[in-house]
N, CA and C atoms as a LAMMPS dump frame, in Angstrom:
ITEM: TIMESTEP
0
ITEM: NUMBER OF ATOMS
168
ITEM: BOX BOUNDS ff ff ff
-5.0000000000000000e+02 5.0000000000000000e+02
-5.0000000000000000e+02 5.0000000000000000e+02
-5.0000000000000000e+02 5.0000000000000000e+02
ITEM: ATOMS id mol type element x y z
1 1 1 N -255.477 -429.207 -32.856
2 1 2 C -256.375 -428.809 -33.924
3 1 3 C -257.526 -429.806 -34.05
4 2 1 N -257.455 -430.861 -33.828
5 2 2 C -258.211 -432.197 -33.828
6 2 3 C -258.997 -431.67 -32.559
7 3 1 N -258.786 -430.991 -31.617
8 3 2 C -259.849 -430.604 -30.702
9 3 3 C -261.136 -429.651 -31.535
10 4 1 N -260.586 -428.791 -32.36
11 4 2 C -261.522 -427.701 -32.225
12 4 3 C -262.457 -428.535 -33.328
13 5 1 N -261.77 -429.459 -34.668
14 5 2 C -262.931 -430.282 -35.381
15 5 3 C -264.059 -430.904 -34.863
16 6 1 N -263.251 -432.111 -33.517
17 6 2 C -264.674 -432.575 -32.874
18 6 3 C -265.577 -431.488 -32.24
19 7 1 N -265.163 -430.496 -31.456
20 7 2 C -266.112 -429.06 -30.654
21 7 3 C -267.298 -428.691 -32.524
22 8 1 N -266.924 -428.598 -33.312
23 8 2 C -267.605 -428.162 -34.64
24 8 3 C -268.442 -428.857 -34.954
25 9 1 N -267.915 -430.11 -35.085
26 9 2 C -268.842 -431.364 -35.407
27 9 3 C -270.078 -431.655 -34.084
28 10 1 N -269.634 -431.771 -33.058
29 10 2 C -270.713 -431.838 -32.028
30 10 3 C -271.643 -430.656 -32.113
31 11 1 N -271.219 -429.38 -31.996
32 11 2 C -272.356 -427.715 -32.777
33 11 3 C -273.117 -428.004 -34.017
34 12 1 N -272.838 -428.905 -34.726
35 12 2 C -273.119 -428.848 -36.437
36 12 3 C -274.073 -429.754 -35.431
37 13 1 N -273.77 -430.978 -34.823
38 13 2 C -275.291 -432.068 -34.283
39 13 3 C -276.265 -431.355 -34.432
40 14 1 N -275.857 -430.413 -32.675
41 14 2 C -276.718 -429.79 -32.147
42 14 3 C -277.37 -429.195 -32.316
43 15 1 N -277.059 -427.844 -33.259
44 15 2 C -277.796 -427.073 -34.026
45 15 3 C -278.75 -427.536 -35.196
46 16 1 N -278.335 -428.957 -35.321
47 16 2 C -279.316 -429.695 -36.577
48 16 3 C -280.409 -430.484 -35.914
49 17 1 N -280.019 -430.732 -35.008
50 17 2 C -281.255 -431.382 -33.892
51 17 3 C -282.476 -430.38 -33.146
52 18 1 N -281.556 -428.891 -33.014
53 18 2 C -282.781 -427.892 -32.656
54 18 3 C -283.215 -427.513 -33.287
55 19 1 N -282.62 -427.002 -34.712
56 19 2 C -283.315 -427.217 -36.055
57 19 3 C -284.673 -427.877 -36.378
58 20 1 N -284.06 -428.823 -36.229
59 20 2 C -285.643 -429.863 -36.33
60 20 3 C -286.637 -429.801 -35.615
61 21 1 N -286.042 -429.327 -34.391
62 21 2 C -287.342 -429.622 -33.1
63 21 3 C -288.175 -428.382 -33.464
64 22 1 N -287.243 -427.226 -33.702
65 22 2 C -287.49 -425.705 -34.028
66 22 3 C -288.413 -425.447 -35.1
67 23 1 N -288.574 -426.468 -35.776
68 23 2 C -288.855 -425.838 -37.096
69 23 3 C -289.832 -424.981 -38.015
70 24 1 N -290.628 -424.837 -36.703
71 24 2 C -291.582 -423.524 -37.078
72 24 3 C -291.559 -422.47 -36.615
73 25 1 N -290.797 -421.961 -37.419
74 25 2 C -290.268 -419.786 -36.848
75 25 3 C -291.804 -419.046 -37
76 26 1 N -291.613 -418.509 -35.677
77 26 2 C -292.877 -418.081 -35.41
78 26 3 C -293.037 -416.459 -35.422
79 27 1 N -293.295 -415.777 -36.333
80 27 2 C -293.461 -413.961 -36.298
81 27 3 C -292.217 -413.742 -37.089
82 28 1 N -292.059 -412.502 -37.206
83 28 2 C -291.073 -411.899 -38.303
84 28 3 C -289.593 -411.298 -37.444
85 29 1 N -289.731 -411.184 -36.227
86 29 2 C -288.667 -410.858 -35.391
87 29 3 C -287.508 -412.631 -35.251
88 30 1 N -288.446 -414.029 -35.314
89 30 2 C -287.685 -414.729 -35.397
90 30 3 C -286.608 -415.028 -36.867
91 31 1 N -287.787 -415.032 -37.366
92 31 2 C -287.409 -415.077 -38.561
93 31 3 C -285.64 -414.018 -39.3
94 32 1 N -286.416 -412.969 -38.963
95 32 2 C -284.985 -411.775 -39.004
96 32 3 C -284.094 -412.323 -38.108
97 33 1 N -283.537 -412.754 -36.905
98 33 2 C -282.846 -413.364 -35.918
99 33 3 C -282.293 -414.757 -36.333
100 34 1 N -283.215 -415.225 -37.383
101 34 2 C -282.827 -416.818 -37.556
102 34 3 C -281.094 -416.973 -38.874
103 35 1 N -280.413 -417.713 -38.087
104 35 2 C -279.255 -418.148 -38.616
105 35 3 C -278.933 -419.047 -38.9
106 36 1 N -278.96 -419.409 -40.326
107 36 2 C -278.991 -420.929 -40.196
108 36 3 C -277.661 -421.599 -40.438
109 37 1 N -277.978 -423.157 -39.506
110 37 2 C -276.952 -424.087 -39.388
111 37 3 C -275.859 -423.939 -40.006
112 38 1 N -275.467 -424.036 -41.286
113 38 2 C -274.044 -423.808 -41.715
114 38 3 C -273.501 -422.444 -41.814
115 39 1 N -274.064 -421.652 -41.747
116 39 2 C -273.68 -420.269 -40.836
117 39 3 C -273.033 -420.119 -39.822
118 40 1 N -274.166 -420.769 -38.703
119 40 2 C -273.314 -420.627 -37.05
120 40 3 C -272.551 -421.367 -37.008
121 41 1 N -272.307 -422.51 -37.927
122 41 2 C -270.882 -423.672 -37.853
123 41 3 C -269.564 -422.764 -38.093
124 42 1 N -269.97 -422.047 -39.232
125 42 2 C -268.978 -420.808 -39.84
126 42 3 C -268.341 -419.892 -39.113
127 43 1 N -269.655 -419.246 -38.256
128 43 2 C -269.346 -418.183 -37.387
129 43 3 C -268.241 -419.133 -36.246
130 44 1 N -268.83 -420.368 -35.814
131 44 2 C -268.266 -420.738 -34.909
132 44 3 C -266.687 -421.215 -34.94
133 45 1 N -266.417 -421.809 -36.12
134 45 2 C -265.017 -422.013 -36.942
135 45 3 C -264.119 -420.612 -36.687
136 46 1 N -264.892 -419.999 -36.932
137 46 2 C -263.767 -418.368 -36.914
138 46 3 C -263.322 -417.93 -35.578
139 47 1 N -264.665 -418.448 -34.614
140 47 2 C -264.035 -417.652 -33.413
141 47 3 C -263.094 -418.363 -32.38
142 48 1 N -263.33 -420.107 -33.172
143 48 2 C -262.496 -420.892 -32.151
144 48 3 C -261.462 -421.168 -33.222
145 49 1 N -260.962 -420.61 -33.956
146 49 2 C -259.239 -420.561 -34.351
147 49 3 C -258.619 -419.502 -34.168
148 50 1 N -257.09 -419.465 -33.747
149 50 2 C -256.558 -418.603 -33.988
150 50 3 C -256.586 -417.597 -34.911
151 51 1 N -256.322 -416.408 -34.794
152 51 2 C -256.134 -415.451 -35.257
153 51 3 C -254.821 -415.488 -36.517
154 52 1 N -255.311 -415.943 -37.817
155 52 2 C -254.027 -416.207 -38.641
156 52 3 C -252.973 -414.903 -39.645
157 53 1 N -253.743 -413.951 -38.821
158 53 2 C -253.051 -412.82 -39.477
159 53 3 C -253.285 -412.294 -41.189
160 54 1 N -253.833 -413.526 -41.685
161 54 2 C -253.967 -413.487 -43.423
162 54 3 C -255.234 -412.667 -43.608
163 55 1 N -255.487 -412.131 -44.849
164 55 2 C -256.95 -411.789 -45.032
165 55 3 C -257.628 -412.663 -46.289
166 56 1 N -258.724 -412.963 -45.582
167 56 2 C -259.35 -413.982 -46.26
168 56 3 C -259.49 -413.891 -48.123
């Protein structure tokens, strides 16, 4: 389980570092497309754990 925290924490960097570099969304198609950082950390949490059978 200690694997999938550090894999999260290194995405949370990354995505905060392109973030920054990114930071001018350019036209309305990015904009609609744009997801931000603690989102895709979210999305990413869900798809790298098991399947716990519970409903949220």
């Amino acid at each position: 389980m200690n694997s999938i925290e550090d894999d999260l924490k290194v995405f949370h960097r990354y995505f905060l570092r392109t973030q920054v570099k990114n930071m001018e969304i350019k036209g309305w198609f990015h904009r609609f497309i744009y997801i931000p950082v603690g989102e895709r950390v979210k999305i990413l949490d869900e798809l790298l754990r098991p399947y716990s059978g519970e409903k949220p």
